[in-house]
N, C-alpha and C positions, 0 to 999 in steps of 0.2 A: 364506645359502642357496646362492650363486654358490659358495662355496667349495666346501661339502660335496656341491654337486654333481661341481664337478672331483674330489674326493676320492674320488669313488663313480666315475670313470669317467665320467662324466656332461658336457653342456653344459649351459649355461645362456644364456639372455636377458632383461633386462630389456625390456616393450612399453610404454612411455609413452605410444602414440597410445590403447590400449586405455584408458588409465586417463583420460586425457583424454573419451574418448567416454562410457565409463560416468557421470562425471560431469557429462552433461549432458542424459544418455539415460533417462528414468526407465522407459522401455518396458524395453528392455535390461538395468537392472537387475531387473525383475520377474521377466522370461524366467529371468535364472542363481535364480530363488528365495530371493534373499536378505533376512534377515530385516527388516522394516520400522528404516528408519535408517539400518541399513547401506552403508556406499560402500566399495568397494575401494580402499585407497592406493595396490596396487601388483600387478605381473602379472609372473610371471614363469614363461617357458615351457622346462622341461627336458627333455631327450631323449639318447638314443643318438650315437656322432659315431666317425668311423672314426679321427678326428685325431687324433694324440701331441701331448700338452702334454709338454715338456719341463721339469725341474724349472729356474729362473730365482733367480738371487740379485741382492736389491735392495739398494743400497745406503740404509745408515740413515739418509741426510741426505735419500733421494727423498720421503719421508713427512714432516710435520712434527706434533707433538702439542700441541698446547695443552689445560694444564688449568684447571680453573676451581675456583675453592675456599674 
């Protein structure tokens, strides 16, 4: 989702304290109307941003991949 925002122009944030709250907040969950069960894993707030990302090239070795098989 981070990516396809920058891809659209866009910012992004992951809020970890929100996720932390909603799972311990059953009030708070009620209030967003979510459906009985339901807990958010994850919050993330996108928006508008005057700021140029410049395109960046990583070197292969920054990432490591492990597969499992």
């Amino acid at each position: 989702m981070h990516l396809m925002a920058t891809d659209m122009g866009l910012s992004s944030c992951l809020i970890l304290g929100t996720i932390l709250a909603l799972g311990t907040n059953k009030e708070l969950i009620k209030k967003l109307n979510l459906p009985e069960g339901h807990v958010p894993c994850c919050v993330v707030i996108v928006g508008g941003t005057e700021e140029k990302f410049p395109e960046r090239q990583i070197p292969e070795d920054k990432i490591s991949v492990s597969y499992i098989g």
